[in-house]
C-alpha positions as CSV (number, residue, x, y, z in Angstrom):
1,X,0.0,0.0,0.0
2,X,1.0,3.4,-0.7
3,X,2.0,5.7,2.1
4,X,2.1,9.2,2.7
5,X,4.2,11.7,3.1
6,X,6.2,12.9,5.9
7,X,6.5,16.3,7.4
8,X,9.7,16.8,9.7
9,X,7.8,17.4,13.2
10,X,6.6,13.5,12.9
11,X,9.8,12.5,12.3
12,X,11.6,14.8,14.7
13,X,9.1,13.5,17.2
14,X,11.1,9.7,17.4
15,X,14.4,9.1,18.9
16,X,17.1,9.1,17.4
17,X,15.7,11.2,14.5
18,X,15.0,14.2,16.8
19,X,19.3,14.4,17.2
20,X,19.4,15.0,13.4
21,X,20.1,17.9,11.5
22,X,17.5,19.7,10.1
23,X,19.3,18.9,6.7
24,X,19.8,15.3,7.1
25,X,16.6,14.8,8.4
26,X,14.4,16.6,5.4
27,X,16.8,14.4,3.6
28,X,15.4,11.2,5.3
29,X,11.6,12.8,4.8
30,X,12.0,12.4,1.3
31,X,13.0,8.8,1.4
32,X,10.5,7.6,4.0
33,X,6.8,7.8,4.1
34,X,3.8,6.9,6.8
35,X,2.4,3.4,6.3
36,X,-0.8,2.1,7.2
37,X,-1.4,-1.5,9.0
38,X,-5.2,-2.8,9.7
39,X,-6.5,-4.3,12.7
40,X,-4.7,-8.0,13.5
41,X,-2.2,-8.0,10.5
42,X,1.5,-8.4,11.7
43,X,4.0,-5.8,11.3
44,X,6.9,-8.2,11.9
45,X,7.3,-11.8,13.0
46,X,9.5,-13.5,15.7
47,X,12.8,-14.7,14.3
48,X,12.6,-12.0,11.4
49,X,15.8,-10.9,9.8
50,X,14.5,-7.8,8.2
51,X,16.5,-5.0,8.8
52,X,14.4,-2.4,9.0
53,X,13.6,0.0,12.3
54,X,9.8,1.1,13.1
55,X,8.2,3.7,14.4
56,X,4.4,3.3,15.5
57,X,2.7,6.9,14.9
58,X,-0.9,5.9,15.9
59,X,-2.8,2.8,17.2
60,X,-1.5,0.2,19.3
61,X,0.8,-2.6,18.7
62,X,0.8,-5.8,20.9
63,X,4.3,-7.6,21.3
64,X,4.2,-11.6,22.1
65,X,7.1,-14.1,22.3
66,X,5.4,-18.0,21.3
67,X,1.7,-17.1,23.3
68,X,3.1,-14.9,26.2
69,X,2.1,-11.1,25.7
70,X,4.8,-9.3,26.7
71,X,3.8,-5.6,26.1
72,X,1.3,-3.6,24.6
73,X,2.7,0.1,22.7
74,X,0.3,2.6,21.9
75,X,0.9,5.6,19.5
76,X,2.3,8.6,20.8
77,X,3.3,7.6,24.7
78,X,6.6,8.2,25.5
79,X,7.0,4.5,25.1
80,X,6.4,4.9,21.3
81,X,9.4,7.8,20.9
82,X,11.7,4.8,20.3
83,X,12.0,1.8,17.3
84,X,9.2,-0.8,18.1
85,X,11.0,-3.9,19.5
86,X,14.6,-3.2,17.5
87,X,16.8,-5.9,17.4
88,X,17.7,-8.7,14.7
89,X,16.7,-11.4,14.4
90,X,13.2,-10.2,16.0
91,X,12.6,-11.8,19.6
92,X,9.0,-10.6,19.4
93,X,6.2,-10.8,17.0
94,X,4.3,-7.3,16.5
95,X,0.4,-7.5,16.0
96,X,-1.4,-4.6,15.3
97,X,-4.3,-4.2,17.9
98,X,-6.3,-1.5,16.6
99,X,-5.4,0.0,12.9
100,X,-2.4,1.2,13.3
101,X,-0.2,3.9,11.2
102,X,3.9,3.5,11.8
103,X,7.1,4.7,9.7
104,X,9.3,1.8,8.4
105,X,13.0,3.2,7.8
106,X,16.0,1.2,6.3
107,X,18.0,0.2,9.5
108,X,21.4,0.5,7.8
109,X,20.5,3.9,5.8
110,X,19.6,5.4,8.8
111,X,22.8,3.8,10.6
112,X,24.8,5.7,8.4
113,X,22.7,9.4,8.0
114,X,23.5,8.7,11.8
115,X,27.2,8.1,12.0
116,X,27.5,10.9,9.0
117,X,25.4,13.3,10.8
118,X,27.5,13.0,14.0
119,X,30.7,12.5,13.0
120,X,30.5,15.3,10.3
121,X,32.1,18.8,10.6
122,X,30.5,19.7,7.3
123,X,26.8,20.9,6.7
124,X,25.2,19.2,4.0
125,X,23.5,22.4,2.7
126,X,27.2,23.6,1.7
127,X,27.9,20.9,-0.2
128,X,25.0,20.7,-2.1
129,X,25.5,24.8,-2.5
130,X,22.5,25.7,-4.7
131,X,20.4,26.8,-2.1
132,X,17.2,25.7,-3.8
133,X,15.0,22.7,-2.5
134,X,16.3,19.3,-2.9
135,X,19.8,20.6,-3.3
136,X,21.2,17.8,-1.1
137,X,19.4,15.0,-3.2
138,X,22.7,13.8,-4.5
139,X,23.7,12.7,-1.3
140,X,20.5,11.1,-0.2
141,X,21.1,8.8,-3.4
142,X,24.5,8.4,-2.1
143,X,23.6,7.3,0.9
144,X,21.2,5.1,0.0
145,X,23.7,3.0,-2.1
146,X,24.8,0.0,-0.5
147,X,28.3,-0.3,-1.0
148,X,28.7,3.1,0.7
149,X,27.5,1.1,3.8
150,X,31.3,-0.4,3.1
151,X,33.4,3.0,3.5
152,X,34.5,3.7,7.0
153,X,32.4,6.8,8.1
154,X,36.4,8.8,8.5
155,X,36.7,7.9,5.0
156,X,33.1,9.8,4.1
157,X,33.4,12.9,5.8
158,X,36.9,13.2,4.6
159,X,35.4,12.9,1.2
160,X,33.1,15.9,1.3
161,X,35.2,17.6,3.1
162,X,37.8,17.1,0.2
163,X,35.0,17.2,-3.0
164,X,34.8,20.5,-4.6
165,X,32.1,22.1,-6.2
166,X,32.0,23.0,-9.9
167,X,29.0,25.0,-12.1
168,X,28.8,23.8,-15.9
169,X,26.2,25.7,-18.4
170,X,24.3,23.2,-21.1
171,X,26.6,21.9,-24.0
172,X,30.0,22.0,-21.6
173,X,32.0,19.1,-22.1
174,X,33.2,17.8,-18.6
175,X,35.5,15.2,-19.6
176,X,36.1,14.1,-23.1
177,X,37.2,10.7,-24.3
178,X,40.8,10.1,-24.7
179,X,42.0,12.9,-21.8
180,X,44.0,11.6,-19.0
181,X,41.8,10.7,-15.5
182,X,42.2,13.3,-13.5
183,X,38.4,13.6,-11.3
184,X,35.4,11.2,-9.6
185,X,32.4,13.3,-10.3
186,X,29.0,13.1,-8.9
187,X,26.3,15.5,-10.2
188,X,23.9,17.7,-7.9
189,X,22.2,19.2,-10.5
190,X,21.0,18.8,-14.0
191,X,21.7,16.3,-16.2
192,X,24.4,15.0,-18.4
193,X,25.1,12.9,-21.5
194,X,27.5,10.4,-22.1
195,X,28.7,9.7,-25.8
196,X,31.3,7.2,-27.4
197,X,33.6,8.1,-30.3
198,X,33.8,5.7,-32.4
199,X,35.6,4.9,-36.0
200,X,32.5,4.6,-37.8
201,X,30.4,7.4,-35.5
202,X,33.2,10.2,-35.0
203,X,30.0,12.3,-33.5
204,X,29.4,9.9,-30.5
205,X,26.9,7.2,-29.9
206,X,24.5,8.0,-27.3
207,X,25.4,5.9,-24.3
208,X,23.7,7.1,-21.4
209,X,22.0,10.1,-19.7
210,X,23.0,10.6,-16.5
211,X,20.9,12.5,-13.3
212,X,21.1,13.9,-10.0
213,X,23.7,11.4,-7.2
214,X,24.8,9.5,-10.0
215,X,29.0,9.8,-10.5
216,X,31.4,9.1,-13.3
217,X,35.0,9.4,-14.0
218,X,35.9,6.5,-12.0
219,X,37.2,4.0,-15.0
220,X,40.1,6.1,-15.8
221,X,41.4,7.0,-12.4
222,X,40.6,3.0,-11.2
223,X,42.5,1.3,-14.6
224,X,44.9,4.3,-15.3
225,X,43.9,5.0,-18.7
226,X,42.5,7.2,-21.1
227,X,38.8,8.5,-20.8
228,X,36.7,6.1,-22.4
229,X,33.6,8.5,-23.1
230,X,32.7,11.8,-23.5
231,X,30.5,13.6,-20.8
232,X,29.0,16.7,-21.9
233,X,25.9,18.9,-20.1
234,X,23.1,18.7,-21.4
235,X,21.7,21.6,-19.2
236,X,23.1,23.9,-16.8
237,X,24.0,21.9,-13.5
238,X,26.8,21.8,-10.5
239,X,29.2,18.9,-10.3
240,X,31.6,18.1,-7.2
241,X,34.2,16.8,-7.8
242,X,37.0,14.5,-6.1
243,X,40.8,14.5,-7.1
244,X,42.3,10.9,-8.3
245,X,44.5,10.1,-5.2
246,X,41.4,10.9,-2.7
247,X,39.4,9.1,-4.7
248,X,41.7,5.8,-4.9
249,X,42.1,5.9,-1.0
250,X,38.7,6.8,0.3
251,X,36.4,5.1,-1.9
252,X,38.3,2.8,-4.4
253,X,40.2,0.8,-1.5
254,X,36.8,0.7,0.7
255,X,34.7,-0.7,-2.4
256,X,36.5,-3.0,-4.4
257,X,36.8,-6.4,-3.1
258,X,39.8,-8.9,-4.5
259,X,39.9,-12.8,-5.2
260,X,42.7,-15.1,-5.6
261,X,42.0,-17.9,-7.8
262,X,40.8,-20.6,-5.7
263,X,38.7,-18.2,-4.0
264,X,36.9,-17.3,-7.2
265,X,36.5,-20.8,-8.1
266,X,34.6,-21.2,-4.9
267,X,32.5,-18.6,-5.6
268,X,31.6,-19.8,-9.4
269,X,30.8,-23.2,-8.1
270,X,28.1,-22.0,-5.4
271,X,26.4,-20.1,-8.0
272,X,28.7,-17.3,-9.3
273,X,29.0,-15.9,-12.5
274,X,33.0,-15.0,-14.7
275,X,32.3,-11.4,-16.0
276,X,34.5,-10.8,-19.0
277,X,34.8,-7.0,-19.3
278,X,37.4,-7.4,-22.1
279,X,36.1,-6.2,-25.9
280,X,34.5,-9.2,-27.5
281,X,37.6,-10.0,-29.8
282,X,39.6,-10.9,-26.9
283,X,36.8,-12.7,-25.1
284,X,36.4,-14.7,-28.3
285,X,39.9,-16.0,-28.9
286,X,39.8,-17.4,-24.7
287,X,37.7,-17.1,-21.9
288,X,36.6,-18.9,-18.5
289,X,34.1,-21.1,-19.3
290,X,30.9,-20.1,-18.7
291,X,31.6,-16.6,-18.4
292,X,29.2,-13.6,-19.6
293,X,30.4,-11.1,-21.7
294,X,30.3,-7.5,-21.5
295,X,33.1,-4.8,-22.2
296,X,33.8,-2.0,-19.7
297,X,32.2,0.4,-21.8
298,X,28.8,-1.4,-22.3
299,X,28.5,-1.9,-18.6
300,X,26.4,1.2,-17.5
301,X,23.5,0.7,-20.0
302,X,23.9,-3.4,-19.6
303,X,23.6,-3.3,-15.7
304,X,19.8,-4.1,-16.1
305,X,20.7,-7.4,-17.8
306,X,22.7,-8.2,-14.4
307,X,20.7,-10.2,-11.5
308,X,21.6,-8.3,-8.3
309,X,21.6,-11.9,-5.9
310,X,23.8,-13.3,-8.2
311,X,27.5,-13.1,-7.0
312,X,30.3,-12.4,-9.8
313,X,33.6,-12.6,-10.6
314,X,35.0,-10.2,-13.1
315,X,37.9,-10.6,-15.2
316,X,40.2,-9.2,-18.1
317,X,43.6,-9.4,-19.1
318,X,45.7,-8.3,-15.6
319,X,42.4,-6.9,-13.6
320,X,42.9,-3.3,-14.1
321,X,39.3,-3.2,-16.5
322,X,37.6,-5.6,-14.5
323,X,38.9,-3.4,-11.1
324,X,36.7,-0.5,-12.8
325,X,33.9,-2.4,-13.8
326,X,33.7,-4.3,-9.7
327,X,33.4,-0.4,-8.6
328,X,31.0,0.5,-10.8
329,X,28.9,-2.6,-9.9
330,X,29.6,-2.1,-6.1
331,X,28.6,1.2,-6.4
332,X,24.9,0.3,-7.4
333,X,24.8,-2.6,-5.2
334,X,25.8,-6.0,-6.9
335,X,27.9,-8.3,-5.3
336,X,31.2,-8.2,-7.5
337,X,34.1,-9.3,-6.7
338,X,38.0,-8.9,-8.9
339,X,40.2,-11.8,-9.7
340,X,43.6,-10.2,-8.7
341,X,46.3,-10.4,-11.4
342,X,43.4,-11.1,-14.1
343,X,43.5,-13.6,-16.4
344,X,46.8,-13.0,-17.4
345,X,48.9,-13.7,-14.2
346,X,46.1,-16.7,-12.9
347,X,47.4,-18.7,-16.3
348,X,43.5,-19.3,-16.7
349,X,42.6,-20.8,-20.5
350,X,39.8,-21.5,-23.0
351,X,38.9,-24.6,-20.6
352,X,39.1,-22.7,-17.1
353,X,36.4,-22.6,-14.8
């Protein structure tokens, strides 16, 4: 069902949400919303893994363990200021009493708009610096990724405190293919475009538009090569931006993940999946066996063809493509993993697997 939405005094209203800053908290407004539960459904059973904190806002909740009632929580007593029965896995089951409405919050998002919020010396309406409403939405997408669940909170607030903000007008090219990696960029406003030279299309193919908390940049600095694409504007917008040795040891480190050969092997045989991000002439001549196929820059536009509960190991000639691609994939929540040394230095053949 459909909830609706929140305004900040019922949010400020639960602990530890009142602590919040204003900013942070009108962030987590946007993202949350007030749910409605009827008359004996459960809001969560005994033994449930399902990471998720609630707040009851009206009604009353009933809290059993097997047939024993162990409390009753009604909406608005000082009782109800804190998560209903937090905890994993759940030691009680929650009935609802009466109808009852409540707030359902993701436990580890708010985990981590907590740490930021109180281990931060920045102020997030700085960084977003537009001063119009919704100018910290980037950040909300951020933290709403999973992998940055992975990067040590120092790590984070080092990296706003180190990103730097940039204005572009429509048609500005930010980076163009074939320039040395010098940025990570993440976009706060507007949109851009991302186009691919190529011999037979020296205008650029259409790869991918790109919108508000979504980043590029990261394939040069991660492989060491060229720019792949061209990014252009395709209206006016703000960009921040963050330099190529923050960038490797604040977020690259944190998110990728490396595999020696056996290990990868282990993961392929409980249900993994060899990603081959080298161009389809190399994969051709050898490959693991059983592996998918799709270059480095095909991955953004083929990440829909990609099943996020499945685990994989990606690959290419030493691991410096396939490195780029596992952050990219991390970044937007898939479980991807690098074979260190790549294909090359793990001897692996046509008949590998």
């Amino acid at each position: 069902m459909e909830g609706k939405a929140l305004d900040l005094a019922t949010l400020r209203s639960f602990s530890p949400l009142d602590g919040l800053k204003r900013e942070n908290l009108a962030a987590l407004a946007r993202k949350t919303t007030l749910r409605r539960l009827d008359e004996g459904r459960l809001l969560f059973k005994e033994g449930d893994e399902d990471k998720r904190t609630f707040y009851l806002v009206s009604g009353e909740l009933e809290l059993v363990s097997g047939d024993r009632l162990v409390a009753t929580l009604k909406g608005g007593s000082p009782e109800a200021r804190n998560p209903v029965a937090p905890g994993q896995p759940r030691r009680f089951t929650a009935r609802a009493i009466t109808d009852v409405e409540y707030i359902s919050v993701d436990s580890e998002m708010l985990d981590v708009l907590i740490t930021w919020d109180q281990t931060g010396t920045y102020e997030v309406s700085e960084i977003g610096g537009d001063g119009t409403p919704g100018g910290d939405d980037w950040m909300t997408v951020l933290l709403q990724t999973k992998s940055f669940h992975r990067v040590p909170p120092a790590n984070i607030q080092a990296l706003f405190m180190r990103m730097q903000r940039v204005n572009y007008k429509a048609g500005e090219v930010v980076i163009k293919q074939g320039d040395e990696g010098d940025y990570f960029y993440v976009i706060t406003r507007g949109r851009c475009v991302v186009t691919r030279e190529t011999p037979l299309n020296r205008e650029g193919i259409r790869l991918a538009e790109l919108g508000v908390g979504e980043s590029f940049g990261e394939e040069a600095l991660i492989s060491e090569g060229k720019r792949n694409a061209t990014v252009a504007m395709l209206t006016d917008g703000s960009l921040m931006r963050l330099g190529k040795e923050d960038f490797n040891s604040l977020l690259n480190e944190p998110l990728l993940h490396w595999v020696d050969l056996d290990q990868a092997r282990d993961t392929i045989a409980h249900g993994g999946v060899w990603l081959d991000v080298r161009l389809p002439s190399e994969y051709e001549l050898w490959h693991p066996q059983g592996a998918v196929n799709i270059p480095l820059y095909f991955i953004r536009i083929k990440l829909k063809t990609l099943d996020r509960s499945v685990p994989y190991v990606l690959v290419c000639e030493t691991g410096r493509r396939s490195s780029a691609a596992a952050f990219l994939l991390s970044e937007r929540g898939y479980d991807a993993s690098c074979l260190r040394g790549g294909l090359l230095g793990n001897a692996l053949g046509p008949a590998a697997g």
